[in-house]
N, C-alpha and C positions, 0 to 999 in steps of 0.2 A: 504494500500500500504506500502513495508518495505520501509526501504532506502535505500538498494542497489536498490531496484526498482526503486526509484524515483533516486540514481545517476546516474544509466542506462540511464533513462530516460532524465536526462541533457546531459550529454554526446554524444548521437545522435541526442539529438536537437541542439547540440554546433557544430558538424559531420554536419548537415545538413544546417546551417548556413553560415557554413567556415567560423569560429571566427578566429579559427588557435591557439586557447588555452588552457587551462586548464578551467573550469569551474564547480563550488561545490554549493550544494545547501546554504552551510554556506554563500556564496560569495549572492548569492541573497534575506536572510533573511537581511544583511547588507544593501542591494540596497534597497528593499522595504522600511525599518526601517529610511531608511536615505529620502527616498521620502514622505514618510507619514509627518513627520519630515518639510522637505523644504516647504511642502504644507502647512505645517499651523497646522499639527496636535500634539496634545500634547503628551506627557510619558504615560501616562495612555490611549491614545487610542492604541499607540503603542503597551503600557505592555498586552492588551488583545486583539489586533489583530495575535500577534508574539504567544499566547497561553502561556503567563507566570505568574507566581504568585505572586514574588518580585518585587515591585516597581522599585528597582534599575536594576533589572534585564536587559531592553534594551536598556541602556545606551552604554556598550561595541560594540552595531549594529550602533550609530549612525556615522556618517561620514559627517559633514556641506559640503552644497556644496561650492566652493569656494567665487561665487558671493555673497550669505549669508555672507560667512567670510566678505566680501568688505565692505556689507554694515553694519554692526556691528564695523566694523574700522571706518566708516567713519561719525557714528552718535555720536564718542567721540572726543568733540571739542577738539583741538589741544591748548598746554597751552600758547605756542605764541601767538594765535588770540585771549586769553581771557584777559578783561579790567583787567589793574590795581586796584589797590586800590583807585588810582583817578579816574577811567572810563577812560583811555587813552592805546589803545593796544600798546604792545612794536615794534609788529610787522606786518606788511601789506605786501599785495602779490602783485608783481609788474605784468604789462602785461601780463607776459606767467606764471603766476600761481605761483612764488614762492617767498617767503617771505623774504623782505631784514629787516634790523635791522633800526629802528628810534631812531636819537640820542635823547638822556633825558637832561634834562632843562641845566645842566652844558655842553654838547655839549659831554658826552660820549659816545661813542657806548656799 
C-alpha cells in the first residue's frame, strides 16, 4: 500500500467519522507510540513495533498522557514535608490540604 493510499484512506475514515478535522497518519504513529508507552510498554518495544532501527528513534512519537505527568509529580516528595536534620518537618498540611509554616524552637517562622 503507498501512502497517499493509506492518507486517502485516513481521510475518508476521518469523512466518515465526522471528526471535522484534519487527520495524518504521522498524527497516529504518535497516538499508538504514546499508548504503547502509557500501557507499560518500553522504547524498544516501541522502536520495533513503529519498524525503526535507532534506539532513539521513537522518542520524538512519544507524548505522556497527562494523568502519567500527575503521577510522576506527585511521587516526588515535596521538600517542605521532608524531616529536618532533626526529624522535625518544617511544614504540615492543615485540614483542607495545604501546608502552613511551624515556628522553630526560637519562635520564628
Amino acid at each position: 500500500m503507498t501512502t497517499d493510499a493509506i492518507g486517502e484512506l485516513i481521510a475518508a475514515l476521518v469523512r466518515r467519522a465526522g471528526l471535522g478535522r484534519s487527520v495524518v497518519a504521522r498524527m497516529l504513529r504518535h497516538a499508538f507510540a504514546s499508548n504503547v508507552v502509557d500501557a507499560g510498554g518500553a522504547l524498544d518495544e516501541v522502536q520495533a513495533l513503529l519498524g525503526q532501527s535507532h534506539p532513539a528513534s521513537p522518542r520524538p512519537y512519544l507524548h505522556p498522557a497527562a494523568g502519567r505527568l500527575r503521577e510522576a509529580i506527585e511521587r516526588v516528595p515535596s521538600p517542605r514535608m521532608l524531616p529536618d536534620a532533626a526529624g522535625c518537618c518544617r511544614m504540615l498540611p492543615d485540614a483542607a490540604g495545604c501546608c502552613r509554616m511551624l515556628p522553630d524552637a526560637e519562635g520564628e517562622q
